[in-house]
DRENKOL-133203 format. One record per residue (C-alpha): residue number from 1; residue in one letter; x, y, z. Coordinates in nm, 2 decimals. Layout:
# residues N
pos: NUM | code: A | x: X | y: Y | z: Z
...
//
This chain:
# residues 70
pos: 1 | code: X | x: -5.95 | y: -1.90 | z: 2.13
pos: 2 | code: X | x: -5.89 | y: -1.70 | z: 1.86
pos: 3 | code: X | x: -5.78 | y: -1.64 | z: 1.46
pos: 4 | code: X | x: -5.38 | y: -1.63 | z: 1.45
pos: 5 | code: X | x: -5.34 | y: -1.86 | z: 1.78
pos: 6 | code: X | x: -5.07 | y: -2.12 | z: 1.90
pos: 7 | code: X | x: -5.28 | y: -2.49 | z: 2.00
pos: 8 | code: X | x: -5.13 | y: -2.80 | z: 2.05
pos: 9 | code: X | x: -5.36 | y: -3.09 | z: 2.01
pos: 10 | code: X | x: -5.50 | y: -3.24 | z: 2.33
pos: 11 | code: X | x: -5.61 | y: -3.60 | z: 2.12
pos: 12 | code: X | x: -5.46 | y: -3.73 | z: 1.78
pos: 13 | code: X | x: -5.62 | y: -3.77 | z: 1.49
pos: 14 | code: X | x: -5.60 | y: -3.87 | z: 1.13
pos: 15 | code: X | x: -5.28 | y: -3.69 | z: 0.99
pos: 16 | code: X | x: -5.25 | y: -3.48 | z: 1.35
pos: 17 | code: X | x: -5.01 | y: -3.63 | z: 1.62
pos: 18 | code: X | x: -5.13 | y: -3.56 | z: 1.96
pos: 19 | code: X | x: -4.92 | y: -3.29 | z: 2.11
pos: 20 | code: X | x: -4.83 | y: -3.13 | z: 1.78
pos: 21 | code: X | x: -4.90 | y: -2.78 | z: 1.69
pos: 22 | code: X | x: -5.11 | y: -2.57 | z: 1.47
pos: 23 | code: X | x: -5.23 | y: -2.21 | z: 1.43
pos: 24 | code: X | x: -5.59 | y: -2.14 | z: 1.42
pos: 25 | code: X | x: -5.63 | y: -1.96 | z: 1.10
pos: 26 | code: X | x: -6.07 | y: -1.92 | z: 1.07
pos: 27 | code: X | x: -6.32 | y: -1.99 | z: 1.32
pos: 28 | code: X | x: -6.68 | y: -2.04 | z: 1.28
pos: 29 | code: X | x: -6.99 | y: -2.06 | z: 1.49
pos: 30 | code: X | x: -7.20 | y: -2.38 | z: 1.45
pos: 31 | code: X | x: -7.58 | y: -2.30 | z: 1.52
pos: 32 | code: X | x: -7.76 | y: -2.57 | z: 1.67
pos: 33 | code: X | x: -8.16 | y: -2.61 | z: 1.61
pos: 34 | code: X | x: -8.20 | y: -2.84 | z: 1.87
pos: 35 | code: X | x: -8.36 | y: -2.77 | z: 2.24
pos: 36 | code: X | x: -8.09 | y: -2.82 | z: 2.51
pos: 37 | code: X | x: -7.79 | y: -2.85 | z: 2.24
pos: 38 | code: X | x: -7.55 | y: -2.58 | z: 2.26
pos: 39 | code: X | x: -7.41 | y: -2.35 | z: 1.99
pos: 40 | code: X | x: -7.01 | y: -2.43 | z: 1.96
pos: 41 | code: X | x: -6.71 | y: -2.30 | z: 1.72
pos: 42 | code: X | x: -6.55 | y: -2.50 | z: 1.46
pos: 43 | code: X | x: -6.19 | y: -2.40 | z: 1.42
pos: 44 | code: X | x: -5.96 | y: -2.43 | z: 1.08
pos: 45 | code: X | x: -5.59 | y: -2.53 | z: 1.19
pos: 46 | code: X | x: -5.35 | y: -2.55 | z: 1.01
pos: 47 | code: X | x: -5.03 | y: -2.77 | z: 1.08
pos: 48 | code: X | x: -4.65 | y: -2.74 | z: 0.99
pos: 49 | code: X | x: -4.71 | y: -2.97 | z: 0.70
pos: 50 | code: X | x: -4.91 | y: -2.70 | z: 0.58
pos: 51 | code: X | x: -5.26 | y: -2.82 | z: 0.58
pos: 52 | code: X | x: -5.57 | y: -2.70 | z: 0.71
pos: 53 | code: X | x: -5.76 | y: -2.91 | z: 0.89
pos: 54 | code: X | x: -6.09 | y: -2.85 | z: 1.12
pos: 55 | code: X | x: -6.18 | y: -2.94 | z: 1.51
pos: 56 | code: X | x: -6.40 | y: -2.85 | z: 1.78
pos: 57 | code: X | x: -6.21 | y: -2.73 | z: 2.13
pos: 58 | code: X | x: -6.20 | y: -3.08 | z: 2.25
pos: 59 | code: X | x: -5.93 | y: -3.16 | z: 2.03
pos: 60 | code: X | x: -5.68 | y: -2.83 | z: 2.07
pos: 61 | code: X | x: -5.57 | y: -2.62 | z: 2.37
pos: 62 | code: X | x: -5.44 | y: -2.26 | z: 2.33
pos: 63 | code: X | x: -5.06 | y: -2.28 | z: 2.39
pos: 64 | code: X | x: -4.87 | y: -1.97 | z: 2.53
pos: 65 | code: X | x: -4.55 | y: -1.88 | z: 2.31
pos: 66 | code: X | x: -4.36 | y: -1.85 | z: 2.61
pos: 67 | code: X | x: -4.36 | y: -2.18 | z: 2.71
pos: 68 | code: X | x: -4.16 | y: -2.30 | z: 2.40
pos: 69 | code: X | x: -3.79 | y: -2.17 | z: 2.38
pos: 70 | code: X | x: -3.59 | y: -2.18 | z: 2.02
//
């Protein structure tokens, strides 16, 4: 995934219904110091309520614009 696309969330959360959708505006790589423990990316999405909230790719799944009809 990344900066500028379309998720819809796979699990809700605090303020986020699950199924609703965001844009992934900033992504960042967490560095892990840890043996074994991988390195993963944070992601910034912001909702249609207009506020940016933060989730790891558990929680969002890149949605193709095609699928939704206006």
């Amino acid at each position: 995934m990344q900066v500028g696309d379309l998720v819809k969330f796979r699990r809700g959360s605090v303020g986020v219904r699950q199924g609703s959708l965001g844009l992934i505006v900033e992504q960042s790589l967490q560095t892990t110091t840890e043996p074994g423990r991988d390195n993963y990316f944070i992601y910034d999405v912001q909702t249609f309520d207009g506020r940016v909230r933060r989730f790891t790719h558990n929680y969002i799944k890149k949605v193709t614009p095609g699928l939704y009809s206006t």
